[in-house]
C-alpha positions in Angstrom: -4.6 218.8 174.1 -5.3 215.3 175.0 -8.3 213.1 174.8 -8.8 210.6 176.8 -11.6 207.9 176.9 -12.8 206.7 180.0 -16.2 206.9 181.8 -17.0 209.9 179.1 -14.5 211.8 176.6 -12.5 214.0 178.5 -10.3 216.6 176.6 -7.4 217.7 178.8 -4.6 220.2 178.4 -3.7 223.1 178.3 -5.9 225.0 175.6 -8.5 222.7 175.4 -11.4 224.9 175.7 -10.5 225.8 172.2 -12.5 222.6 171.4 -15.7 223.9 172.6 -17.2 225.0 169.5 -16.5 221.3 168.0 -17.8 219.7 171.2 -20.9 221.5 170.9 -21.2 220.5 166.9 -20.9 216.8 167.8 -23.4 216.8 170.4 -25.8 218.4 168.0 -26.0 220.8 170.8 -27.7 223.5 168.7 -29.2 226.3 171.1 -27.4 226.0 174.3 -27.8 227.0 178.0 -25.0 228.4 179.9 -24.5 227.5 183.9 -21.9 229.9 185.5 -21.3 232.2 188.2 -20.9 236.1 188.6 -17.2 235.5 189.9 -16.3 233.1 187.2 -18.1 236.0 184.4 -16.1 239.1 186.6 -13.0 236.9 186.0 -12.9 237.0 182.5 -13.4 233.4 181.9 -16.6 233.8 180.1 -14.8 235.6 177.5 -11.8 235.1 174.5 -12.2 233.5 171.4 -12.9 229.9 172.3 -16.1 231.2 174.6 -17.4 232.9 170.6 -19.8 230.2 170.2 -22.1 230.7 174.1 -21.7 234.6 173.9 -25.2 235.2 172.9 -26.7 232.1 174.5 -28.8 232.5 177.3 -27.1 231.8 180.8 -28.1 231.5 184.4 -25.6 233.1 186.4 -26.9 233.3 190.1 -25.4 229.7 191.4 -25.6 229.5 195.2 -22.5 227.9 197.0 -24.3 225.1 197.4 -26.5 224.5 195.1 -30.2 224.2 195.7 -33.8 223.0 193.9 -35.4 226.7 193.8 -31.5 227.3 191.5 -32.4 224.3 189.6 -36.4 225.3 189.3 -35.2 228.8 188.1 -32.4 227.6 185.9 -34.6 225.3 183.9 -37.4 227.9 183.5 -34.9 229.8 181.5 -33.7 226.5 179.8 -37.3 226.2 178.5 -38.1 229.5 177.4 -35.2 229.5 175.1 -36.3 225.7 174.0 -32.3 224.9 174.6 -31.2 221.5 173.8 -28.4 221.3 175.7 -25.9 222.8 178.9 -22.7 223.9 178.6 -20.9 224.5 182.6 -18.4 226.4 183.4 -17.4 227.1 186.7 -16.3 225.0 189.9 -18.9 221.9 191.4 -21.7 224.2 192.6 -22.7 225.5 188.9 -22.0 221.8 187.0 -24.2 220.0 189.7 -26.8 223.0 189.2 -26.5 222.3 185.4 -26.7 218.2 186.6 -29.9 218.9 188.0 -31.1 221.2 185.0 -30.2 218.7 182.2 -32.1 215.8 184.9 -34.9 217.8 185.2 -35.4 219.2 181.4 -35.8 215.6 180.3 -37.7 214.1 183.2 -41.2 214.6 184.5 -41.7 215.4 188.4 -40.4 216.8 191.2 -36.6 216.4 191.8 -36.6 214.7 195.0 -37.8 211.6 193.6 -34.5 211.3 191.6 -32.5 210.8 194.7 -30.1 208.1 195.7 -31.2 207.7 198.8 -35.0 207.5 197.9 -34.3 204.6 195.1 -34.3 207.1 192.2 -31.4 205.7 190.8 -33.1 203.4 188.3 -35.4 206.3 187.9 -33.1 208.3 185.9 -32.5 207.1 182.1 -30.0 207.9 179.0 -32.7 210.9 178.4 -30.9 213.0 180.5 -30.2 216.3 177.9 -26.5 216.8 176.9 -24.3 218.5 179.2 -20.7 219.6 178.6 -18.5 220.4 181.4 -15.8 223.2 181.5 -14.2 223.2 185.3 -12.5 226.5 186.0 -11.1 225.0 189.3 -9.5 221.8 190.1 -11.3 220.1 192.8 -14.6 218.6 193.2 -14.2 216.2 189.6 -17.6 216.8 189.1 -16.9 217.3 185.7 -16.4 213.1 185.5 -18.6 212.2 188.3 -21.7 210.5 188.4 -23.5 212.6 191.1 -24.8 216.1 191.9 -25.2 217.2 195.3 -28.2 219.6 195.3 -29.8 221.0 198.7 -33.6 220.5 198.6 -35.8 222.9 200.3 -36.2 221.7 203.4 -32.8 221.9 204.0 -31.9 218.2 203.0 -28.8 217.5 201.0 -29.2 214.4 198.9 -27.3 213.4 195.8 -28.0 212.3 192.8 -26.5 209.1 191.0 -26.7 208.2 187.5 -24.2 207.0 184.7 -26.2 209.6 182.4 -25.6 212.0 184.9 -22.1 212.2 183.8 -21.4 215.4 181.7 -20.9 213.9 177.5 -18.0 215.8 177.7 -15.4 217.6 179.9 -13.1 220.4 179.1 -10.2 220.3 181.4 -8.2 223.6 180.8 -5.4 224.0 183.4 -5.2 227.5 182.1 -8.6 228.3 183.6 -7.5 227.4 186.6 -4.5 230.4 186.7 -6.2 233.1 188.2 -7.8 231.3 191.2 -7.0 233.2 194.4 -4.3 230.9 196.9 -7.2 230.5 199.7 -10.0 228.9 197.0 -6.6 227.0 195.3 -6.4 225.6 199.0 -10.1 224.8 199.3 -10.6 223.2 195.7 -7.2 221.2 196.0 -8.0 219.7 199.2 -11.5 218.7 198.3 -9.9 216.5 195.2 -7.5 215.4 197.9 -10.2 214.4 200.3 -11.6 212.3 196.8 -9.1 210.5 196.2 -8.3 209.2 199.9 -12.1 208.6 200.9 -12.6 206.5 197.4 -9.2 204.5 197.9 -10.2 203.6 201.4 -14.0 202.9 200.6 -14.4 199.1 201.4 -15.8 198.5 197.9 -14.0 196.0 195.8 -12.8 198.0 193.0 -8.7 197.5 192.3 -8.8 199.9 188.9 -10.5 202.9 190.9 -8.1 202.2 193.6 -4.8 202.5 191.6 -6.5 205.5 189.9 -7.1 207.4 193.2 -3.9 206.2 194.8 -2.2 208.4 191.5 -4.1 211.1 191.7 -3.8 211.8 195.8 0.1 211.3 195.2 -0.1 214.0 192.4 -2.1 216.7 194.4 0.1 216.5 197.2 3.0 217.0 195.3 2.1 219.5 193.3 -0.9 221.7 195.9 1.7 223.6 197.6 3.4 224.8 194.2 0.1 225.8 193.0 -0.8 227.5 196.1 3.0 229.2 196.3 2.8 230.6 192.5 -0.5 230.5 191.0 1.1 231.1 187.8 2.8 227.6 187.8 1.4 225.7 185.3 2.7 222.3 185.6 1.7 222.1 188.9 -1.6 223.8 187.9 -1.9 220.7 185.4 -0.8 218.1 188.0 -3.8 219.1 190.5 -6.6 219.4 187.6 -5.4 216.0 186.9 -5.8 214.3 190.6 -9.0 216.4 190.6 -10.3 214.5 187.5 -8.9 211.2 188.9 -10.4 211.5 192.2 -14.0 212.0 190.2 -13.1 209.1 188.0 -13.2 207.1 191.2 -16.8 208.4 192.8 -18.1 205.1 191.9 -16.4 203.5 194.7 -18.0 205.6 197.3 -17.0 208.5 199.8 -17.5 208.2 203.2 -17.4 210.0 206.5 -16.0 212.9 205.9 -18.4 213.9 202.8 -21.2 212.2 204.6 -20.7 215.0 208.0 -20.0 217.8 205.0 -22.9 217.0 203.1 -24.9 217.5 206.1 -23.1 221.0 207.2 -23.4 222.3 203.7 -27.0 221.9 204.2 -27.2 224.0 207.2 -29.3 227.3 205.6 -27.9 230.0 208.4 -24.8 229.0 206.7 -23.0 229.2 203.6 -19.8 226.9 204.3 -17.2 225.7 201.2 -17.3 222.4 200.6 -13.8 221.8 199.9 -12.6 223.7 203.7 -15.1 221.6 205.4 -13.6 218.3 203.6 -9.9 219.4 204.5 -10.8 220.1 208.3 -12.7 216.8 208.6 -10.4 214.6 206.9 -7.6 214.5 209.5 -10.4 213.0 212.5 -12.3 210.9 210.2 -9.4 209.2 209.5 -8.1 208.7 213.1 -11.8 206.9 213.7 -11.7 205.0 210.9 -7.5 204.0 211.5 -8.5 201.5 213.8 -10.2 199.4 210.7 -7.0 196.9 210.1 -7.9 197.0 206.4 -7.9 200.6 206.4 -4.5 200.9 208.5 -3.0 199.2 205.6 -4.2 201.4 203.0 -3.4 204.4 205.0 0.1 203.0 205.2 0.4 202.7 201.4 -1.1 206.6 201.1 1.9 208.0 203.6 4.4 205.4 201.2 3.0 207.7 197.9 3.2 210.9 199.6 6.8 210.3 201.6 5.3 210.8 204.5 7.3 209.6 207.5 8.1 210.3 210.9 4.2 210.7 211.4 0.9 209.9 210.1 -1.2 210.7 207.2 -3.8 212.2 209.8 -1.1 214.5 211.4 0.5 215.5 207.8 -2.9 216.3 206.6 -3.2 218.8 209.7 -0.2 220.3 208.8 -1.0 220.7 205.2 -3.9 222.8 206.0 -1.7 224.8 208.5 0.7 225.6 205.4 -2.2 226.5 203.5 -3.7 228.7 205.5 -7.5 226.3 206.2 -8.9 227.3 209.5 -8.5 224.5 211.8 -11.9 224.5 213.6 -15.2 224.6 212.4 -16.0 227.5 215.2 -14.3 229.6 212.3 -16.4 229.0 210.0 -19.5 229.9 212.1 -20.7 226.1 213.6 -22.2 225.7 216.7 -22.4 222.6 219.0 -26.6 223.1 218.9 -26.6 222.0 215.1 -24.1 218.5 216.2 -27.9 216.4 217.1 -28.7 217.4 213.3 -25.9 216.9 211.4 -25.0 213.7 212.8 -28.7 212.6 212.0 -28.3 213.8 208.5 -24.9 211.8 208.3 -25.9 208.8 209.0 -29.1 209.1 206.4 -26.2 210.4 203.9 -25.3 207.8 200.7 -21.5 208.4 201.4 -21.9 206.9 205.3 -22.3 203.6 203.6 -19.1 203.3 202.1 -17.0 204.7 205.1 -14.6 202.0 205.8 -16.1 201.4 209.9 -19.7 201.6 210.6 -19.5 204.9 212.5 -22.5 205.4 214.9 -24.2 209.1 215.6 -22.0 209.5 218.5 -19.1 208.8 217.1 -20.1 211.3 214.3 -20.4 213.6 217.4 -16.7 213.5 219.1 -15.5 213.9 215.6 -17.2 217.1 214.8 -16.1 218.4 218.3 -12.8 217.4 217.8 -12.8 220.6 215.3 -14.6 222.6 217.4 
């Protein structure tokens, strides 16, 4: 296992949920709350010797795929009840923004919306936030490092949530937790840490350190995606993807853009319960064709192909032929979208915090021909 400093302590490797009971000890995190899903509990993960220490805490299990305020309300009922002290997470994004919004809302008075980015509740949030330790069971949304949660309101609006203290006091990156994902959520998970890593290194933000950090991390995943996708058993390659996952959360404070601002908005949709990660990897390959025509982004794309040893054709092209190999639908008719929610989505876009770091200014419209580009 190896510990490693930087925005929170982060113990990676493979057995390093053996150090959850210590974790736990040093964040005089006495009576804990577990955040987890049925599939992660029907998988096993819940269980062996290193999950001793949670077995007879009291856990909320009934995550959403996206997760929502009425979760979080319900979650922190429990939390209460039990007078916890502290959230341990294990799961993908959905359950550790859930338990995000839990540890928020245990500490601070009010209704949740007021704690949004996009409503000014940044400064609103303070180092009260209770103790949450973070053990990802899939390698893509970095949430385990990131300063957000994404949490649907109930009126359908998803906002996130940005706060240094928001960032778990510890993760637990165990590749081995990762080994019996299924190939199509491998896929899904992978590319969302993919779509990370390029949205952050293109975000106009000056920030050279987060660049070089996502530039590693996207040339890791695509290396090693396809081998993890091929033989789910491989665990280097297993390792190599839960590390550009945790890179491409490292980088979240250089802002997303596009992309997560039009999948932010679909994931809000309520007839609808669509992955993050598939909308991400359909999205990414006409977001970047609109933004290609930024010169400044050109160049970076150029340097992304020279990482991945892409040539012959374009990062946007490659990126479509990735999902192909990995078996993503390629339009967003799959998935159950319909031109009547376009007016909407775009509207919710352009309100989104990640539209404000996409590299070109995009206007609703524009927002428009890329979603029926997918169509």
């Amino acid at each position: 296992m190896n510990i490693i400093q930087y925005l929170t302590t982060i113990h990676f490797g493979a057995g390093a949920v053996s150090s959850l009971s210590e974790t736990l000890e040093e964040l005089g995190i006495t009576r804990p709350f577990v955040i987890s899903d049925h599939g992660v509990k029907a998988a096993g993960l819940l269980d062996g010797a290193a999950m001793q220490v949670i077995s007879s805490a009291p856990a909320f299990l009934d995550v959403p795929t996206n997760p929502t305020e009425s979760a979080v309300q319900e979650a922190l009922v429990t939390y209460r009840q039990h007078g916890c002290n502290g959230v341990v997470a294990i799961g993908g994004g959905s359950p550790i923004d859930l338990a995000k919004g839990v540890a928020l809302l245990a500490t601070h008075e009010g209704e949740l919306e007021q704690y949004a980015a996009i409503l000014g509740g940044i400064p609103k949030i303070t180092n009260a936030v209770a103790p949450l330790v973070a053990v990802p069971t899939t390698a893509g949304t970095g949430s385990e490092v990131g300063r957000a949660a994404l949490i649907t309101l109930d009126d359908g609006r998803k906002l996130g949530f940005i706060s240094p203290y928001l960032i778990p006091r510890r993760a637990i990156c165990d590749p081995e937790l990762t080994l019996g994902l299924p190939p199509a959520l491998t896929a899904a998970t992978g590319l969302d840490a993919l779509s990370h890593c390029i949205e952050t290194y293109l975000s106009p933000r000056y920030n050279p350190p987060a660049e070089a950090i996502a530039l590693d991390g996207f040339a890791r995943i695509w290396e090693a995606l396809p081998k993890a996708y091929a033989n789910g058993a491989d665990l280097a390659a297993r390792t190599e993807v839960m590390m550009g996952a945790l890179q491409g959360g490292l980088t979240f404070q250089k802002g997303l853009g596009a992309v997560h601002a039009l999948s932010h908005a679909l994931g809000g949709l309520k007839e609808l319960k669509l992955h993050h990660g598939t909308l991400n990897a359909i999205l990414m390959p006409p977001v970047l064709r609109a933004n290609a025509s930024h010169a400044a982004t050109a160049d970076k794309i150029s340097r992304l192909e020279a990482a991945a040893g892409i040539a012959g054709t374009t990062l946007a092209d490659a990126l479509d032929d990735l999902n192909r190999k990995l078996g993503v639908p390629g339009k967003l008719s799959t998935l159950g979208v319909t031109r009547d929610v376009f007016a909407w989505t775009c509207e919710r876009a352009l309100a989104d915090h990640s539209h404000q770091t996409n590299p070109r200014n995009l206007t609703g419209a524009e927002y428009a021909e890329i979603l029926e580009s997918v169509m």
